[in-house]
C-alpha positions as CSV (number, residue, x, y, z in Angstrom):
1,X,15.7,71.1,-37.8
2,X,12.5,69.5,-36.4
3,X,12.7,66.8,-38.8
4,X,16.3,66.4,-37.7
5,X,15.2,66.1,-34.5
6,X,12.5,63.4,-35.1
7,X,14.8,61.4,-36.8
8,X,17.1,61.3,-33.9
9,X,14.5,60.4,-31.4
10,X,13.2,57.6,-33.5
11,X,17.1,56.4,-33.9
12,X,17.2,56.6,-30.3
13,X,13.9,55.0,-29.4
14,X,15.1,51.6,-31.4
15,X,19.0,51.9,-30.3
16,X,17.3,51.5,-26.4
17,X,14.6,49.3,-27.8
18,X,14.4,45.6,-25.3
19,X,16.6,43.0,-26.6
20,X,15.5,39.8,-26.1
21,X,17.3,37.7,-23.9
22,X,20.6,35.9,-25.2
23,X,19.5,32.8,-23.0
24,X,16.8,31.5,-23.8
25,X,16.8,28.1,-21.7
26,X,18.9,26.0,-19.5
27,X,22.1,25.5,-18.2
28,X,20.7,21.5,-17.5
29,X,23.1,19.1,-16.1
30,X,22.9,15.8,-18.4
31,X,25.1,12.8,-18.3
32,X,28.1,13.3,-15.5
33,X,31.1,10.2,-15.9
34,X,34.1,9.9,-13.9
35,X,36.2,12.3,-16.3
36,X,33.4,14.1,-18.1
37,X,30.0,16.2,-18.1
38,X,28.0,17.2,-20.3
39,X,26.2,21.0,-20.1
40,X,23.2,21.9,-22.1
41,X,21.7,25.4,-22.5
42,X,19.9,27.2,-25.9
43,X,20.6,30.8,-26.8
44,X,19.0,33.2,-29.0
45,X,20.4,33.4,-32.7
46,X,22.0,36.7,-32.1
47,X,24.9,34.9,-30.0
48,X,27.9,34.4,-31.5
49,X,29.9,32.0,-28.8
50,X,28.5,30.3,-25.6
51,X,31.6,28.9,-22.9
52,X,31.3,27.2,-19.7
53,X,34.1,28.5,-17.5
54,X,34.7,25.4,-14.7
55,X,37.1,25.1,-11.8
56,X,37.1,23.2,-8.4
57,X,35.0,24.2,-6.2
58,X,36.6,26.9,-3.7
59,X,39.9,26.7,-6.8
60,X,39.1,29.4,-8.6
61,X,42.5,29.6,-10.2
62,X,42.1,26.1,-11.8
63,X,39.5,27.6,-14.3
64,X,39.3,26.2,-17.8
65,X,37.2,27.6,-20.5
66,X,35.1,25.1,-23.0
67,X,33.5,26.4,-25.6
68,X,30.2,25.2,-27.8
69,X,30.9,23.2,-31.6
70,X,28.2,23.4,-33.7
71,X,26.0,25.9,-35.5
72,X,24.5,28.8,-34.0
73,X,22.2,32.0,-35.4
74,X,19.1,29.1,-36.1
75,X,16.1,30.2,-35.4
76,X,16.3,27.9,-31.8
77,X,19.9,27.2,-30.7
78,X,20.4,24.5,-28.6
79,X,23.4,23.5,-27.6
80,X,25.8,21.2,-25.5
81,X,29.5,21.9,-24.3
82,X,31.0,18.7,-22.7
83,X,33.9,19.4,-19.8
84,X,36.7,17.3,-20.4
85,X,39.8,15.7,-18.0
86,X,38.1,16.4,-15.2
87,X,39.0,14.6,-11.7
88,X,37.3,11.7,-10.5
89,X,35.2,12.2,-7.2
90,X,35.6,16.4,-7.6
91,X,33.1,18.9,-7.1
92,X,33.1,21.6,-9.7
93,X,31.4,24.9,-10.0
94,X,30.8,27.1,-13.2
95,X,29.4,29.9,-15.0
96,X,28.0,30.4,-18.4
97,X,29.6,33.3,-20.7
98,X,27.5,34.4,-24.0
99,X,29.3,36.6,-26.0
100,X,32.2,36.4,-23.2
101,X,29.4,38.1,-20.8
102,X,28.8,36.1,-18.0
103,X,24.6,35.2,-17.0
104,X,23.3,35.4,-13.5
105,X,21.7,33.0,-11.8
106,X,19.9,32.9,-8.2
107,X,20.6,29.2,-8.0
108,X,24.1,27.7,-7.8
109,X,26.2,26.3,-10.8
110,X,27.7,23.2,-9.4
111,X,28.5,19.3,-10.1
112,X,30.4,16.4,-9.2
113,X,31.9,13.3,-10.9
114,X,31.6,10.3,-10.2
115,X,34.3,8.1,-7.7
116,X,35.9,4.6,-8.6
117,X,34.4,3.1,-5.4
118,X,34.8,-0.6,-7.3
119,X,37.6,-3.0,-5.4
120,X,37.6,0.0,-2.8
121,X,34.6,0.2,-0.4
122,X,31.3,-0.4,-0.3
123,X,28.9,0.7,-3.2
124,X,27.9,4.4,-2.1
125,X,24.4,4.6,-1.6
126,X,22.5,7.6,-3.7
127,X,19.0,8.6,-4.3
128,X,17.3,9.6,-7.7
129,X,14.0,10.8,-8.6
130,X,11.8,10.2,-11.4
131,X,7.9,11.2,-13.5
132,X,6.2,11.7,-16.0
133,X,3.6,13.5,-17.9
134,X,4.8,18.0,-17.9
135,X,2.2,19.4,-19.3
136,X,2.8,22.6,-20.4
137,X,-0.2,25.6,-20.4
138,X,0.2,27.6,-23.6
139,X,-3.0,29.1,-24.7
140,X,-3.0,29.6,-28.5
141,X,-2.1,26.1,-29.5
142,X,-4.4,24.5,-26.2
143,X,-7.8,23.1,-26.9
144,X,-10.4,25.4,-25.9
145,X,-11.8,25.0,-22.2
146,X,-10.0,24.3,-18.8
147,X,-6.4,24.4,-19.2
148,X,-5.0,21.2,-19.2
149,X,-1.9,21.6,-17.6
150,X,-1.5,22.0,-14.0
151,X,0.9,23.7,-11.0
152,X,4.0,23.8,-12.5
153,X,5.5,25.0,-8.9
154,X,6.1,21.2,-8.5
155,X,9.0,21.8,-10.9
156,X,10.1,24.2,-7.6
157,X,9.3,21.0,-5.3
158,X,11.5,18.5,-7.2
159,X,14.4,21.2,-7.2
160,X,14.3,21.1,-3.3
161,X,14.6,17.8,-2.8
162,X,17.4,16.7,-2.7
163,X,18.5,13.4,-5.1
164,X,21.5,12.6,-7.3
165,X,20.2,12.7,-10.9
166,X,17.0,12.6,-12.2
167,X,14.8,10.9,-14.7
168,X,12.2,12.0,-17.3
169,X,10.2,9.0,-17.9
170,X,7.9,9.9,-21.2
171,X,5.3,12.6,-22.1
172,X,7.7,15.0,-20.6
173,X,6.6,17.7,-23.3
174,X,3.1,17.3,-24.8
175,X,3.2,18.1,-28.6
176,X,-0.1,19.6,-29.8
177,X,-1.4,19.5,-33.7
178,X,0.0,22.6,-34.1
179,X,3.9,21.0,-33.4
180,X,4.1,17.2,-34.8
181,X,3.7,18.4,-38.0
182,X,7.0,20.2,-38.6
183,X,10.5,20.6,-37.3
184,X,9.4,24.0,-36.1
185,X,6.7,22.6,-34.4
186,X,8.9,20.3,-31.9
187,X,11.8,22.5,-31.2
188,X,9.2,25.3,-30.4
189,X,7.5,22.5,-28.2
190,X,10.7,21.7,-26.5
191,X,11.6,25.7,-26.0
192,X,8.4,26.8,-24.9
193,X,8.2,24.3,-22.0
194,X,12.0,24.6,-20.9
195,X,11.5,28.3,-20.6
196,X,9.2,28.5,-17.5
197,X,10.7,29.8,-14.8
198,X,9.6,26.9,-12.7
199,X,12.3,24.4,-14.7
200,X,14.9,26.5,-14.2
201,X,16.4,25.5,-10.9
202,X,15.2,21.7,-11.5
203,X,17.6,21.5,-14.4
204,X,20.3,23.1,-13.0
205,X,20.3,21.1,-9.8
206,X,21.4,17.4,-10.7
207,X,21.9,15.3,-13.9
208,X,19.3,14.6,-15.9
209,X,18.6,11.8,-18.1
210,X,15.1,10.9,-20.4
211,X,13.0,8.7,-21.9
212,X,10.1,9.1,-24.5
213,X,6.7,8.4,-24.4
214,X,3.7,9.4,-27.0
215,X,3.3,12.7,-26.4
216,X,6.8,14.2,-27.0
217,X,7.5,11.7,-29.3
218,X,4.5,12.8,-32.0
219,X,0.7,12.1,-31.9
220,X,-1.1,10.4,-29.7
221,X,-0.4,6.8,-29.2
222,X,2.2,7.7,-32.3
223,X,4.3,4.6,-33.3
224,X,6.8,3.1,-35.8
225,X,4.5,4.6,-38.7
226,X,4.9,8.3,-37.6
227,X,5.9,10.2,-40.5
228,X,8.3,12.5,-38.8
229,X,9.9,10.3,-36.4
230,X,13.2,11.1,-37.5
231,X,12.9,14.7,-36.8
232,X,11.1,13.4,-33.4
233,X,14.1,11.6,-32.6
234,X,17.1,14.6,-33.9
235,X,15.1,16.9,-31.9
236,X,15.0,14.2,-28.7
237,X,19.0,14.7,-29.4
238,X,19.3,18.0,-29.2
239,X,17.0,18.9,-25.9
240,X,18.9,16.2,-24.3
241,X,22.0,14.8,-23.0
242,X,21.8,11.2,-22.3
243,X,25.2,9.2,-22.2
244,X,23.9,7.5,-26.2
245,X,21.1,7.0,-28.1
246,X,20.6,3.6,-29.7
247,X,23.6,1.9,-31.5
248,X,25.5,3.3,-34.3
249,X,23.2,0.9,-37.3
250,X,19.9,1.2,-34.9
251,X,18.2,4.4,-34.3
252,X,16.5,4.9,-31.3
253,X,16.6,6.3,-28.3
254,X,17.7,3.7,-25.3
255,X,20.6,3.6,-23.8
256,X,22.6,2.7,-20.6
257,X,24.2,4.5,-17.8
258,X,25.1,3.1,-14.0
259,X,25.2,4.7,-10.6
260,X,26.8,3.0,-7.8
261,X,26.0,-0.7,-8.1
262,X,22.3,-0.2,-10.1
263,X,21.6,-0.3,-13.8
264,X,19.8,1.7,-15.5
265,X,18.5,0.7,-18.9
266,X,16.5,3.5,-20.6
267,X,14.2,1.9,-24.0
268,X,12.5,3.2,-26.7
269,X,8.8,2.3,-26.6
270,X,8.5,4.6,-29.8
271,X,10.2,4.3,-32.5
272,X,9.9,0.7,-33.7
273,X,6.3,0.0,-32.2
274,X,3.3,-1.3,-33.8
275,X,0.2,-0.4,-34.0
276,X,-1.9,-1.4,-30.4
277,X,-4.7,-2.6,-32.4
278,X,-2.6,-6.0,-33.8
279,X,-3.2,-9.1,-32.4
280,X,-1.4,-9.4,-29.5
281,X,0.1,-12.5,-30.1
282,X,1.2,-11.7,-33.5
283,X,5.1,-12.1,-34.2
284,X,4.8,-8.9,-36.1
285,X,3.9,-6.8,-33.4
286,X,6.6,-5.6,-32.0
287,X,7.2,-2.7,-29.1
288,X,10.9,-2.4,-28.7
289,X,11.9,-4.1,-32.1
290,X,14.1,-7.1,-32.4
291,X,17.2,-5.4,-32.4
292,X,16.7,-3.4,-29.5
293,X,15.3,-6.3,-27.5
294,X,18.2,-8.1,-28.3
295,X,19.9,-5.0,-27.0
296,X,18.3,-5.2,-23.4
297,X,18.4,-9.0,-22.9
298,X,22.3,-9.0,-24.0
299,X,23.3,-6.2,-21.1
300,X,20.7,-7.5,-18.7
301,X,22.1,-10.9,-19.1
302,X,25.8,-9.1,-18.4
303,X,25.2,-6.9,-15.5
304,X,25.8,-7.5,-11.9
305,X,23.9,-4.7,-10.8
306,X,22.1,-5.2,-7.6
307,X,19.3,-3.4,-8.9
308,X,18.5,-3.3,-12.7
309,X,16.0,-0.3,-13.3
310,X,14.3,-0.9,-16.9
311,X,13.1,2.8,-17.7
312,X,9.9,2.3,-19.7
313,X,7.4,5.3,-20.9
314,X,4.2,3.5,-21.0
315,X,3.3,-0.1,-18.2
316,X,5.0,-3.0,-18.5
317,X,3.0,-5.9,-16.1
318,X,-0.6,-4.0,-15.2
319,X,-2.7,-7.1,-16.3
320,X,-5.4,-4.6,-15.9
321,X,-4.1,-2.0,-18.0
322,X,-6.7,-1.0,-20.9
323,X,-4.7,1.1,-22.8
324,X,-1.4,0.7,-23.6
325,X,1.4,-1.8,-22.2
326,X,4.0,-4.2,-23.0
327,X,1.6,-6.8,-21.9
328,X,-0.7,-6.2,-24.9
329,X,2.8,-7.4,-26.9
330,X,2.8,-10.9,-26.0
331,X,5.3,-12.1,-28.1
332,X,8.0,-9.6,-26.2
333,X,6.5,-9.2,-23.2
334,X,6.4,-13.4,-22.5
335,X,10.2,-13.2,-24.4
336,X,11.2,-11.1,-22.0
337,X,9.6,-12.0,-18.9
338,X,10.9,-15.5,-20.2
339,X,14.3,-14.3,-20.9
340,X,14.4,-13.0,-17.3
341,X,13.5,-16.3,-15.4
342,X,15.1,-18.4,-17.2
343,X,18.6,-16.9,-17.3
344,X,18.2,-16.2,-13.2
345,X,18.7,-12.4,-14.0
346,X,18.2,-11.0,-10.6
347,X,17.4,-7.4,-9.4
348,X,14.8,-6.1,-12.1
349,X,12.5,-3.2,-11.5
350,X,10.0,-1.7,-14.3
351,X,10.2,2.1,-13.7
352,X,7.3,3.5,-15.9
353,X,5.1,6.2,-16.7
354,X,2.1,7.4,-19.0
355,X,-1.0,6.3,-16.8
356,X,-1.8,10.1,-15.2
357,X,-1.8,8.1,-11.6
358,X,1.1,6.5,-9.5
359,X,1.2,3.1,-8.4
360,X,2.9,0.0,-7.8
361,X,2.0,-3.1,-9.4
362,X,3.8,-6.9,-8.3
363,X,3.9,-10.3,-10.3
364,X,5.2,-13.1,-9.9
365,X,5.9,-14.8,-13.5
366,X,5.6,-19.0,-12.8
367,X,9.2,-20.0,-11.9
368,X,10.6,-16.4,-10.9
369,X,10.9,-13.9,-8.5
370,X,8.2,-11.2,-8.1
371,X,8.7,-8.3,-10.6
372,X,7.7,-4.6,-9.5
373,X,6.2,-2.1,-11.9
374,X,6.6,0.9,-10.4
375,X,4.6,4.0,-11.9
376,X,4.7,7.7,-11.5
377,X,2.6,10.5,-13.1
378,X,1.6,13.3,-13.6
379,X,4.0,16.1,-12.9
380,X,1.4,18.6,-14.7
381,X,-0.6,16.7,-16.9
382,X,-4.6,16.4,-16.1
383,X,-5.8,13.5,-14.4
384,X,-8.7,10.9,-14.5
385,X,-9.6,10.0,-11.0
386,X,-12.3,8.6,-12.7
387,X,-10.3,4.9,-13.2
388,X,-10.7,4.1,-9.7
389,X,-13.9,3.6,-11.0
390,X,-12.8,0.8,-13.3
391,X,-11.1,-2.5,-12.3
392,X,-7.6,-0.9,-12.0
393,X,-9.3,0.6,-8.9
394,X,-9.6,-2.4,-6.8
395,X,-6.3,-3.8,-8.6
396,X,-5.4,-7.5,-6.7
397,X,-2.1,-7.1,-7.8
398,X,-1.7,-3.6,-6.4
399,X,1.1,-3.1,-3.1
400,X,0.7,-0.2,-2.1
401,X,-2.7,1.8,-0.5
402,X,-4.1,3.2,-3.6
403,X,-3.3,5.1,-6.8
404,X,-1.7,8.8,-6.2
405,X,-4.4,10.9,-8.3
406,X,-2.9,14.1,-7.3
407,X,0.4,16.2,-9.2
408,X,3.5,13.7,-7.5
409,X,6.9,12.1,-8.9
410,X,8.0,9.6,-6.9
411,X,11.8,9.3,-5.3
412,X,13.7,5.9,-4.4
413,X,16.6,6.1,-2.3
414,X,19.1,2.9,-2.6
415,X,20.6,2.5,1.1
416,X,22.0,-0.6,2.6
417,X,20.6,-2.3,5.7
418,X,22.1,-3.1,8.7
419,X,23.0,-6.3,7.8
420,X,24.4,-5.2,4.4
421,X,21.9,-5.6,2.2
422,X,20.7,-3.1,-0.4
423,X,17.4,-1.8,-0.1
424,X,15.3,0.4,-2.6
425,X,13.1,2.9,-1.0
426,X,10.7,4.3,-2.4
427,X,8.6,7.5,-1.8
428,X,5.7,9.0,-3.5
429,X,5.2,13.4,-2.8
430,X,2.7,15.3,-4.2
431,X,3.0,18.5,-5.1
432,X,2.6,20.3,-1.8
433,X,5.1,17.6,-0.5
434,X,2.7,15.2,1.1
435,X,3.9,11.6,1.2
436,X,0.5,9.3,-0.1
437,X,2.3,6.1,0.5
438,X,6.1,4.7,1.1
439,X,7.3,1.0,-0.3
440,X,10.9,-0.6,0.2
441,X,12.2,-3.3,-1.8
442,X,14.7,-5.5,-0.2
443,X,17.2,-6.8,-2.7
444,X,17.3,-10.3,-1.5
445,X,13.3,-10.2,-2.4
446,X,14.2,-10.1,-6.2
447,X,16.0,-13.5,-6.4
């Protein structure tokens, strides 16, 4: 009977035994369209279906269910569901049901499409905000010492203010030795850092879209030769939800989306680049590639944005950069540059990363308009206050007071002026929401 009894207990002591939680990450808004969006979220592998129930906001009765495609019960489950036929200019809210049980949140589930505002009215102004460099703490695969990462409550400060989407611009994971050697390795990377609690909210709160630098790529300073780019760039797909990545016979992972009247062209400094140590002025060393060069040019050269943000991970004009750049690529930085002036392409603003400081660099290229590299990092990432120390510190071609050492991201509002014209304002916060410097760009200026 005592046995009996034991047995029981033991039954019982598994039976109440703490499950582990069926979401494991998300839900993060990605690309939103006139008539679409897209929802990302991972569960654990004992779910068996994941829906997003949507309606109009304040419509409750206009629910409709979408439900996951794809595999699930892998040992890490991410997944996208994309809402279909939705109306133009509508704000939606919506919950996320696992096993037809619905999660709980403490932040709201809402988004809204986009509006036709073309041969209607004005272009609507918006905001977005954009860094680089999340670092990550996670002791048994961190070199030993001081942690390297830092406060991830700015995660909480991004989330609270306020901005229409949102862009990762590179190093937005940091894979250690440990991950860039197996599939395991990066879509542990990828899990590990979208769990926090600090990136909950963030993702949740507006659309997010990425780029890719070194470090959540592969290796340090990793290029075209990395063995497991491939995985690098599936896994890249699958923790993200960017409107495309590369063409359909060019891998890769630029694309294209717009907002109001801007452009926003988001590269690949990754996949097809060579090594930094080739002559510069070799026609072999290439950082986007041909085709994806050719790729740029072509829809810079057919847009009529006002303002036509290229999204790069690592500097594109720092003269004084000493590590890497597009400028240490002569052969496509002067193509491109060259491309640039001599087809009149107007509007064009570097928004980059990498660097561990924020900054705004201007040149003006002989026979064009001056071209702004504007950089922001790091979100957790350490820093090296230390290059103020070098000739970046004292950099001539520098705008604005100095370089932002401290955790910061950097948001640019596009308003119009009085007199009509459109104006990018820019603002660099730290972490406790101090503002180190402001900058505005006046349309007109890049002519």
């Amino acid at each position: 009977m005592k046995q009996l009894i034991f047995v029981l207990f033991i039954a019982a002591g598994f039976g109440t035994r703490a499950q582990p939680p069926s979401l494991v990450c998300g839900p993060m808004l990605c690309h939103i369209s006139h008539r679409e969006a897209t929802i990302w979220l991972e569960v654990s592998p004992d779910v068996n279906s994941v829906e997003v129930k949507c309606w109009k906001k304040n419509e409750p009765a206009s629910a409709r269910i979408f439900t996951q495609t794809g595999l699930l019960h892998q040992d890490y489950n991410p997944v996208k569901v994309i809402l279909t036929n939705l109306d133009m200019a509508t704000e939606y809210e919506y919950e996320i049901d696992l096993d037809h049980k619905r999660q709980s949140f403490n932040f709201p589930l809402t988004f809204k499409t986009k509006q036709v505002w073309e041969y209607r009215m004005p272009p609507p102004e918006f905001s977005f905000i954009f860094g680089s460099c999340a670092y990550i703490n996670d002791p048994p695969y961190d070199r030993p010492g001081k942690p390297y990462g830092r406060d991830p409550r700015i995660f909480d400060s991004i989330a609270n203010n306020p901005s229409d989407f949102m862009i990762w611009n590179g190093d937005n994971m940091y894979t250690r030795e440990a991950d860039f050697t197996s599939k395991t390795g990066f879509y542990y990377r990828y899990t590990h850092d979208r769990s926090i609690p600090e990136m909950k909210k963030l993702l949740a709160s507006r659309p997010n879209y990425a780029v890719w630098d070194d470090h959540d790529y592969g290796p340090n300073d990793a290029g075209a030769s990395f063995e497991l780019k491939a995985i690098s760039l599936q896994a890249f797909k699958d923790f993200w939800g960017n409107p495309g990545y590369g063409e359909p016979d060019h891998s890769g992972v630029y694309t294209h989306f717009a907002w109001s009247d801007c452009d926003f062209f988001l590269t690949d400094d990754r996949y097809y680049r060579s090594d930094e140590k080739l002559d510069s002025l070799s026609a072999d060393k290439h950082f986007f590639g041909r085709e994806q060069l050719s790729w740029l040019e072509n829809n810079l050269l057919d847009s009529k944005a006002s303002f036509k943000f290229i999204v790069i991970g690592s500097q594109t004009l720092n003269p004084l950069n000493r590590f890497e750049c597009l400028r240490h690529y002569r052969q496509e930085y002067d193509e491109l540059i060259g491309f640039i002036v001599k087809y009149k392409i107007t509007g064009v603003i570097f928004l980059t990363g990498d660097r561990h400081y924020s900054d705004i660099i201007r040149i003006t290229p002989e026979g064009g308009y001056p071209l702004y590299d504007i950089t922001s990092s790091a979100f957790t990432s350490g820093s090296y206050p230390e290059t103020k120390q070098t000739p970046e510190g004292t950099n001539p071609y520098r705008v604005v007071p100095d370089m932002v050492f401290d955790q910061n991201y950097i948001r640019i509002a596009i308003t119009v002026s009085k007199s009509g014209e459109r104006m990018a304002n820019i603002t660099c916060y730290t972490v406790d929401g101090k503002v180190p410097w402001t900058y505005t760009i006046r349309q007109q200026d890049l002519k």
